[in-house]
FIFIRO-616015 format. One line per 4 residues: number of its first residue (from 1); for each residue x, y, z of C-alpha. Coordinates in Angstrom, 3 decimals, padded with zeros to 6 digits, always signed. Example, Ala and Ser with C-alpha at 12.3 -4.5 7.8 and 13.67 -1.06 7.14 Angstrom:
<pabas>
1	+012.300 -004.500 +007.800 ~ +013.670 -001.060 +007.140
</pabas>
This chain:
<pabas>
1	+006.518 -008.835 +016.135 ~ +002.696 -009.507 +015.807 ~ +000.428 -008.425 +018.521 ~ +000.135 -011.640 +020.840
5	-003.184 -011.869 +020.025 ~ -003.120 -012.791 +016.402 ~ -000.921 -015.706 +017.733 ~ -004.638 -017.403 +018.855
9	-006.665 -016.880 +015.909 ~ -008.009 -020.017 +014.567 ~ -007.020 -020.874 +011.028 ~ -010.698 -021.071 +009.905
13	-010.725 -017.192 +010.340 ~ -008.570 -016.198 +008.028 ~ -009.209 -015.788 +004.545 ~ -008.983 -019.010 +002.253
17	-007.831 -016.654 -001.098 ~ -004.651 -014.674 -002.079 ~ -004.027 -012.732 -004.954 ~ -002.572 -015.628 -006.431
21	-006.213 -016.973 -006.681 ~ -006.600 -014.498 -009.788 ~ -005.677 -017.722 -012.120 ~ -003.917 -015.744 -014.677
25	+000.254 -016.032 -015.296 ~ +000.351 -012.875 -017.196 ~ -001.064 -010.997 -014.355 ~ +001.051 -012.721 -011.173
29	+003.875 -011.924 -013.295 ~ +003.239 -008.229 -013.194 ~ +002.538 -008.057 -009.756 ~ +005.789 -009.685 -009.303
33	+007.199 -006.766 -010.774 ~ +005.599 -004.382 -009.220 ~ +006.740 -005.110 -005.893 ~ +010.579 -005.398 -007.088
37	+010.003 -001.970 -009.036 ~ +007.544 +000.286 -008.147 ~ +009.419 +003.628 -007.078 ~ +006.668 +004.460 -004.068
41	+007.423 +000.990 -002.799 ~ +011.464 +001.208 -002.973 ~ +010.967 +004.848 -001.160 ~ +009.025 +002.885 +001.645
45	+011.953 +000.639 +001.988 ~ +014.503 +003.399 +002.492 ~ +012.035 +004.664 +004.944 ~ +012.380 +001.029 +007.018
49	+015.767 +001.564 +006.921 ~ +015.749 +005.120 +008.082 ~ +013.638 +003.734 +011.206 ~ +016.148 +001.037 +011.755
53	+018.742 +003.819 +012.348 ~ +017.080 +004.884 +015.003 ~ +017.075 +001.724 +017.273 ~ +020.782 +001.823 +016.750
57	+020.725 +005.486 +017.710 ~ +018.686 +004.707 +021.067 ~ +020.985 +001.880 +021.945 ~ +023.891 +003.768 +021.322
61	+022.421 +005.847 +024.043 ~ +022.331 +003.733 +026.614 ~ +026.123 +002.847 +025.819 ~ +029.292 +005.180 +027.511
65	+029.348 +008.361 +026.267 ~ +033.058 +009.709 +026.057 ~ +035.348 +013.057 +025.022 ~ +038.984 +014.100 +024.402
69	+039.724 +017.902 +024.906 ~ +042.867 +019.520 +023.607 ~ +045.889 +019.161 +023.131 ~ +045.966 +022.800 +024.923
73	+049.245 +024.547 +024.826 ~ +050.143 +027.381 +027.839 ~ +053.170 +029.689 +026.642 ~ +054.879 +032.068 +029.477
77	+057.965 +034.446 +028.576 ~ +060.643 +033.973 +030.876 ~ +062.735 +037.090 +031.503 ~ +065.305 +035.884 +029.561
81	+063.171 +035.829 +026.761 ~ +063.273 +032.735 +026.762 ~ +059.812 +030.652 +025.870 ~ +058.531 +027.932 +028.521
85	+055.354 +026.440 +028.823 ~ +053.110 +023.325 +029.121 ~ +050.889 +021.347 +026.849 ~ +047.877 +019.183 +028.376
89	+045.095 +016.584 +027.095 ~ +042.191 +015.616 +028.897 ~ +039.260 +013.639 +028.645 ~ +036.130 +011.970 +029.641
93	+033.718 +009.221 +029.826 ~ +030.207 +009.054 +031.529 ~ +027.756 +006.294 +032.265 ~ +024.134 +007.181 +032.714
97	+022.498 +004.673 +034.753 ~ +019.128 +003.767 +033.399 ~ +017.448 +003.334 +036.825 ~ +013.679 +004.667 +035.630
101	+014.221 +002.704 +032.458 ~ +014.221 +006.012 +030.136 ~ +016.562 +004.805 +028.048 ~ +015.327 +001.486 +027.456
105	+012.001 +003.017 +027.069 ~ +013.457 +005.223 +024.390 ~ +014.713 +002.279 +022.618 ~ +010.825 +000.751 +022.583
109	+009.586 +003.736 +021.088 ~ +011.912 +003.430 +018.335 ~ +011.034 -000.058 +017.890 ~ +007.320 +000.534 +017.358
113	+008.546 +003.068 +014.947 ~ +009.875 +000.149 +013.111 ~ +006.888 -001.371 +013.671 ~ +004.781 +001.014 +012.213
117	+007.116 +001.353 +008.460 ~ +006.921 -002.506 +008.627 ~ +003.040 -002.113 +008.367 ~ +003.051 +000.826 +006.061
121	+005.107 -001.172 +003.541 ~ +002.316 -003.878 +003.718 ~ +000.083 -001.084 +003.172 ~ +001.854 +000.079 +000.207
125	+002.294 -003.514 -001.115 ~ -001.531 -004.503 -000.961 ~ -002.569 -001.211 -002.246 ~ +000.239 -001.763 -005.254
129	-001.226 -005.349 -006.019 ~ -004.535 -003.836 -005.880 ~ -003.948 -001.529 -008.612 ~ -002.133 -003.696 -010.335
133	-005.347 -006.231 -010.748 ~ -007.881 -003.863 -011.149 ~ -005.832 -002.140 -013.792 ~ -004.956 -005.144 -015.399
137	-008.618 -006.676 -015.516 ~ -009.575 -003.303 -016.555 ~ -007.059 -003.550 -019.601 ~ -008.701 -007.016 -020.379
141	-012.477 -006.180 -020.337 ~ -011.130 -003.315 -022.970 ~ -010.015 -006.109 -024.851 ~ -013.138 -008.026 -024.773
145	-015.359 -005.075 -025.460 ~ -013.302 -004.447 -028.291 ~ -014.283 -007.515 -030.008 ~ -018.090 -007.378 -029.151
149	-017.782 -003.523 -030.645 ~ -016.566 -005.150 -033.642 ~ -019.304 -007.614 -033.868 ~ -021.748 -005.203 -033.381
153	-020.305 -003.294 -036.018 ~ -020.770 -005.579 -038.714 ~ -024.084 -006.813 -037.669 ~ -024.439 -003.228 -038.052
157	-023.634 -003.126 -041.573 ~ -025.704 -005.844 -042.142 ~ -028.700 -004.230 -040.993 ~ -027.427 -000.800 -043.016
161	-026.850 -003.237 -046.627 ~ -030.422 -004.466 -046.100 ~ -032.059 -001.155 -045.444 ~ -029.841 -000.398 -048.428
165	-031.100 -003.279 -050.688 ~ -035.088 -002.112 -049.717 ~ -034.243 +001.026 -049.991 ~ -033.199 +000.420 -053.374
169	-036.533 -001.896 -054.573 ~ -038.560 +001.200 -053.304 ~ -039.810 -000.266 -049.831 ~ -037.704 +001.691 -047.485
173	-036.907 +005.452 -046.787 ~ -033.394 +006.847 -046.969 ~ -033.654 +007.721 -043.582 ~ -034.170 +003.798 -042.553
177	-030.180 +003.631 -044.181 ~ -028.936 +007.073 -042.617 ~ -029.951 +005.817 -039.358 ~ -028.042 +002.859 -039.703
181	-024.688 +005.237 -040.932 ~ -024.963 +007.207 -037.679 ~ -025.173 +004.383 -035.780 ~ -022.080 +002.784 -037.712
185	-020.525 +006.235 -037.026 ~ -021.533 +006.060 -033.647 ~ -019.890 +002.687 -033.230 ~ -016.389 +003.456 -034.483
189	-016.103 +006.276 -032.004 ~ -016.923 +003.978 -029.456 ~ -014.579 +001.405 -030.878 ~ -011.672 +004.398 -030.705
193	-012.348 +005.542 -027.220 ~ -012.103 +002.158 -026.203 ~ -008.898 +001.761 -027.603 ~ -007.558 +004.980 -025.985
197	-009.055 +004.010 -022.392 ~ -007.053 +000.413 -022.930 ~ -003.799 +001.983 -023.865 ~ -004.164 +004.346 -020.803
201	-004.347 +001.002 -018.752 ~ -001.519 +000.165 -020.674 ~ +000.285 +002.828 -019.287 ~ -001.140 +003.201 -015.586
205	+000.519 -000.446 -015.643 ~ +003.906 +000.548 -016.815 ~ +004.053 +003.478 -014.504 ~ +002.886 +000.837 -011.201
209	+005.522 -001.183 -012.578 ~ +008.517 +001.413 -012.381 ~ +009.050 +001.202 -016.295 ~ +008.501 +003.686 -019.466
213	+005.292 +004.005 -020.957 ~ +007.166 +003.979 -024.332 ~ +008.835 +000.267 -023.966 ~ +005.467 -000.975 -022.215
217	+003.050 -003.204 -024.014 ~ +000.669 -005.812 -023.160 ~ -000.542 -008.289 -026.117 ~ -004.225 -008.055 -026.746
221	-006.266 -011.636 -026.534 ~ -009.765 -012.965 -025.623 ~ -010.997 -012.359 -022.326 ~ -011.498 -015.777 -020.250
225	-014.750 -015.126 -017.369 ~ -011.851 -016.769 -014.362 ~ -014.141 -017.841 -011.698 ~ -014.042 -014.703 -009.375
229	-012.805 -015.412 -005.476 ~ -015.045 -015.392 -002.889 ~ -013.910 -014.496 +000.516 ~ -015.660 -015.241 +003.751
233	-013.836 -015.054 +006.524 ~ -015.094 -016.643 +009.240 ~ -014.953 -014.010 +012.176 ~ -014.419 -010.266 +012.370
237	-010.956 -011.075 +014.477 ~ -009.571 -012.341 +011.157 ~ -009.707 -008.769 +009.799 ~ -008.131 -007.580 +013.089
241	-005.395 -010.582 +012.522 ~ -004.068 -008.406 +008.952 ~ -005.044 -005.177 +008.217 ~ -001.777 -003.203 +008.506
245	-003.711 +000.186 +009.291 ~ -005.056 -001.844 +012.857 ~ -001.217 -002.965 +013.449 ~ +000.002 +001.051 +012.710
249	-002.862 +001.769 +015.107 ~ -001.859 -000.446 +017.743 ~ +001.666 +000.539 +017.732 ~ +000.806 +004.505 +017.607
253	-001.043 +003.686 +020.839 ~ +001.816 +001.551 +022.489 ~ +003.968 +004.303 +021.725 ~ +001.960 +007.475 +022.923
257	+001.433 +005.315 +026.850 ~ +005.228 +005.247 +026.722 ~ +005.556 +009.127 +026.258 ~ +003.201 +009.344 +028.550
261	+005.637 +006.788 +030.766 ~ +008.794 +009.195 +029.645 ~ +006.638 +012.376 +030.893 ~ +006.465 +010.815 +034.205
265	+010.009 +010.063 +034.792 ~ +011.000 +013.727 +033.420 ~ +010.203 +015.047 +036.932 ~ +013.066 +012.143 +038.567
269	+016.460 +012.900 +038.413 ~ +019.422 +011.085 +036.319 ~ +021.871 +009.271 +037.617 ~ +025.401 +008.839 +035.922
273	+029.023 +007.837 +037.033 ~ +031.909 +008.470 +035.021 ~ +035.687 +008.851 +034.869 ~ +038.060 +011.828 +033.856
277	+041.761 +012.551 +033.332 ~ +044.492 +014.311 +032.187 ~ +048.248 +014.062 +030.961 ~ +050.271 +017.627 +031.399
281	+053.844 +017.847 +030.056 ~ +056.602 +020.349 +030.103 ~ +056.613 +022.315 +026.591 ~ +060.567 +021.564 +026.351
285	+060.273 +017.562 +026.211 ~ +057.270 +016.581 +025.769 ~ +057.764 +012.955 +026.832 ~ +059.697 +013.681 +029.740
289	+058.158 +012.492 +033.134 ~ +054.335 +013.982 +031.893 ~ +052.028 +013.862 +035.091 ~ +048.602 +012.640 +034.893
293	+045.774 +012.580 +037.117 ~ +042.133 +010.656 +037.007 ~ +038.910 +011.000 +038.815 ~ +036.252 +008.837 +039.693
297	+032.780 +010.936 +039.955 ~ +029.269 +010.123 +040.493 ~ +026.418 +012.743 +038.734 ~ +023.077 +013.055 +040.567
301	+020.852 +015.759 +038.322 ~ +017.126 +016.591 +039.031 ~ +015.801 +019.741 +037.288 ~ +014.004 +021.881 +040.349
305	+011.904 +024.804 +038.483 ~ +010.932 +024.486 +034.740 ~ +008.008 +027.100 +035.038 ~ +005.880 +023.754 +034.500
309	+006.964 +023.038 +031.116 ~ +006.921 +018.932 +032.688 ~ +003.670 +019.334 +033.950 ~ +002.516 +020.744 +030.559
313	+004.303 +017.923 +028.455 ~ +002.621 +015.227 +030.771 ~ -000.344 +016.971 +030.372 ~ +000.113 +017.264 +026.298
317	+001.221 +013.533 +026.439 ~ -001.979 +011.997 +028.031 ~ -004.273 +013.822 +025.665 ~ -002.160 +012.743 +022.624
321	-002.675 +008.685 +024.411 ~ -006.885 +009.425 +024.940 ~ -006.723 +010.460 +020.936 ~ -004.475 +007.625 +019.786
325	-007.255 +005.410 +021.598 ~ -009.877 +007.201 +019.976 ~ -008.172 +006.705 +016.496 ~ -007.698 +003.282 +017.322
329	-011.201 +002.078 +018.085 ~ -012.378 +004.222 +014.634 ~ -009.698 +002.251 +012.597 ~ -011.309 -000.963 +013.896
333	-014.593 +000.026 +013.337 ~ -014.391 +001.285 +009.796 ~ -012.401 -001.669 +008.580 ~ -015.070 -004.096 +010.051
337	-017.441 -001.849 +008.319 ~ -015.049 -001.515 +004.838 ~ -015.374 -005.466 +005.081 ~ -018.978 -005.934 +005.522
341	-019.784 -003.554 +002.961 ~ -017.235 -005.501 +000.435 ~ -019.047 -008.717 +001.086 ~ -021.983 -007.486 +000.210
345	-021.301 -006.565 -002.480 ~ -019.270 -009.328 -003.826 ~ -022.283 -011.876 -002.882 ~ -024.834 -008.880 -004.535
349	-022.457 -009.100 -007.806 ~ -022.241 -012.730 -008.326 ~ -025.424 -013.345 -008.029 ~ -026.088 -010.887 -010.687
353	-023.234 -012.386 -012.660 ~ -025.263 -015.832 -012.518 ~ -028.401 -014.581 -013.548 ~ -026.575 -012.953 -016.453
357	-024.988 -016.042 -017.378 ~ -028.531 -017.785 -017.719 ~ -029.914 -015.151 -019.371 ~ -027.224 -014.908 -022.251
361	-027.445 -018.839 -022.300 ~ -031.072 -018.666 -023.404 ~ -030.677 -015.970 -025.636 ~ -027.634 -017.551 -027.067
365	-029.868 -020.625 -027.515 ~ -032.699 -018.334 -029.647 ~ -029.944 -016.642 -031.707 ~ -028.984 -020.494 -032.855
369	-032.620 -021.213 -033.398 ~ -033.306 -017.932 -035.368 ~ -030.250 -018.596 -037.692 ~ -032.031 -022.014 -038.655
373	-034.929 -020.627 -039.402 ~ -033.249 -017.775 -041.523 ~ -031.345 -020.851 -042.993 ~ -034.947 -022.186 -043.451
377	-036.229 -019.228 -045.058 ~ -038.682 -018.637 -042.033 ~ -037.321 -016.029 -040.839 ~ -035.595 -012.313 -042.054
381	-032.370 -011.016 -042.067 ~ -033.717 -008.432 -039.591 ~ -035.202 -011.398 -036.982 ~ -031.236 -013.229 -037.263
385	-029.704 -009.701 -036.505 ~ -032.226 -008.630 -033.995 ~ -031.525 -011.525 -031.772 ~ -027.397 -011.555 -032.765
389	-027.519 -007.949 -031.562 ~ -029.527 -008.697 -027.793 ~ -026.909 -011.876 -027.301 ~ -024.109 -009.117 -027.823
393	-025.921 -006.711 -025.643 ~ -026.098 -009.700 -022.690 ~ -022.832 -010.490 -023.540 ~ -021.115 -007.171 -022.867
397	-023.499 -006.388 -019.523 ~ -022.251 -010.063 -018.684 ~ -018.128 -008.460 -018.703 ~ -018.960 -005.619 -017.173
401	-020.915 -007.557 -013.996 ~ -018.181 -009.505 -013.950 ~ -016.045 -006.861 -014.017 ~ -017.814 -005.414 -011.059
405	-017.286 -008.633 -009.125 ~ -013.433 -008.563 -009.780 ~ -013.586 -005.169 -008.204 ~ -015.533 -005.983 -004.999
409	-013.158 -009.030 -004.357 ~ -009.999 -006.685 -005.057 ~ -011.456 -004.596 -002.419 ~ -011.853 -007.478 -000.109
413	-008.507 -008.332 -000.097 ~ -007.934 -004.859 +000.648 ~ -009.673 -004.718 +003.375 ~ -008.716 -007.970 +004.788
417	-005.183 -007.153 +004.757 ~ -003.861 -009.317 +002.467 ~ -000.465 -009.276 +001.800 ~ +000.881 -010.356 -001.901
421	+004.404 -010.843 -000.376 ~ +003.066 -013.749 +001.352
</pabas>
């Protein structure tokens, strides 16, 4: 259950994006399978149901406990050598009445131990989705770099066929053209690490997907600039209301004041009640006229000297509580801090993405003019490639700011806690 708190947070403080607000099929459709597949995810589940088997172990607990003993057999030799004896079966059942509420206190702990796995599959999911996006987006700037490598490579070879061309008329130096052939040289080595970082993606996506590598592909096409998400939620309780590492924290402190609870009632005693009984019958006929007897007894047990080993575990138990407090207050404080820093610089990379933008629109505008007035016969090859070459430039710093953004709103949702099963 969520902490009561979170019950009485206004809507307006949560945040108003998901990671469905990444408008792109392709990419929902992976995260999709991520959470079915991903190994580290399945392994989390097992864990949940690992916890689970301990509430039922703690209720069992507070259930009767019972035994059977025998069947025991007593032989005697008879002076006429004959055999004679007696074969008996007993058992068992006790009752431990829960009158300090240890058992039932046992059973919270395990609960908050549920609890707790709950969260850390959250944990895993968001972190999953996460890498996911950021792997994806990754895989699709690649693709759009790709393309503005090309483009630069043949304005490139423009600029190396009209060295070429003066070179030949006598105006130019070689070296004008052998520049341009280490640059072209330059260029398809970036074009080929490019291509090796995207088919790593291609694979870190696979893998966070649970599938081979080998039977994993994802079809190149142009990269379309999605709006990015902002997030700004509205008060600092909304990150309280999510994050999963707050909820572990919460519960890790419910559950060390209980030990400390448990501690305390070590030094009362236990109280149980419980019936026995027993069925004895002659060795000779078994089922003839077997006598039984039963008991009714009540158990009082209170442990007098331990050589302090209860005042030590009490002691133990209250230190672990100050330092689950401790860790507590430092998990709140760095996740208000993880999502300050985040919106800072999400709002710090959109605004650079919007300069960018109007800066590639005007030189997008001169790189139209300049190709009339090389149309014209104003203006050189060089001028037209010149300015082709700086839109490229603005171009590719535009991805990668926008890249940047992508990032810083991944990390919000990080650090807001939000889920992708939701």
């Amino acid at each position: 259950m969520p902490p009561v708190w979170s019950e009485a947070i206004p809507t307006s403080a949560r945040p108003d994006v998901s990671w469905e607000s990444f408008d792109d099929p392709v990419l929902q459709s992976l995260i999709a399978r991520g959470l079915e597949n991903n190994p580290g995810l399945q392994s989390t589940r097992l864990s949940l149901e690992a916890a689970r088997t301990g509430i039922e172990d703690a209720e069992a607990r507070r259930g009767v406990v019972g035994s059977i003993s025998g069947p025991n057999v007593d032989l005697s030799e008879r002076k006429s050598s004959d055999l004679s004896g007696f074969v008996s079966l007993s058992g068992a059942a006790t009752y431990e009445i829960d009158l300090w509420g240890r058992l039932a206190t046992n059973v919270a702990i395990s609960e908050l131990n549920v609890l707790s796995v709950e969260q850390g599959i959250r944990t895993a999911r968001i972190s999953l989705a996460g890498q996911i996006v950021q792997t994806y987006f990754d895989l699709r700037v690649d693709d759009a770099i790709l393309e503005l490598q090309s483009d630069q490579l043949a304005l490139t070879q423009r600029q190396r066929d009209v060295a070429q061309v003066r070179y030949d008329a006598g105006v130019r130096t070689r070296l004008s053209v052998t520049q341009f052939d280490v640059e072209i040289q330059n260029l398809l080595s970036a074009i080929e690490t490019t291509r090796a970082r995207r088919q790593q993606s291609e694979q870190t996506l696979a893998i966070l997907l649970g599938q081979s590598p080998q039977s994993f592909a994802i079809e190149r096409r142009p990269l379309v600039l999605i709006d990015i998400p902002r997030v700004s939620p509205q008060t600092p309780v909304g990150v309280l209301a999510a994050r999963p590492d707050i909820r572990i924290a919460e519960y890790s402190l419910a559950r060390a004041d209980l030990s400390v609870l448990q501690a305390r009632r070590a030094f009362l005693p236990s109280i149980g009640i419980g019936v026995s009984g027993g069925l004895t019958s002659d060795l000779g006929d078994l089922l003839a006229s077997p006598v039984s007897s039963w008991s009714i007894f009540a158990d009082l047990t209170n442990t007098l000297f331990d050589n302090g080993r209860r005042d030590r575990s009490l002691r133990t138990q209250r230190i672990t509580a100050e330092q689950s407090l401790l860790a507590y207050n430092g998990v709140v404080l760095s996740a208000l801090q993880d999502v300050e820093s985040a919106l800072v610089e999400q709002n710090s990379n959109i605004r650079r993405i919007e300069i960018q933008t109007l800066q590639l629109s005007q030189q997008e505008d001169i790189a139209r003019q300049t190709q009339a007035q090389f149309d014209a016969g104003v203006l050189s090859a060089d001028d037209l490639i010149r300015e082709q070459r700086t839109a490229l430039n603005l171009r590719e710093q535009e991805i990668r700011n926008w890249r940047a953004g992508l990032s810083a709103t991944v990390r919000l949702l990080r650090g807001l806690g939000v889920d992708p099963s939701n």
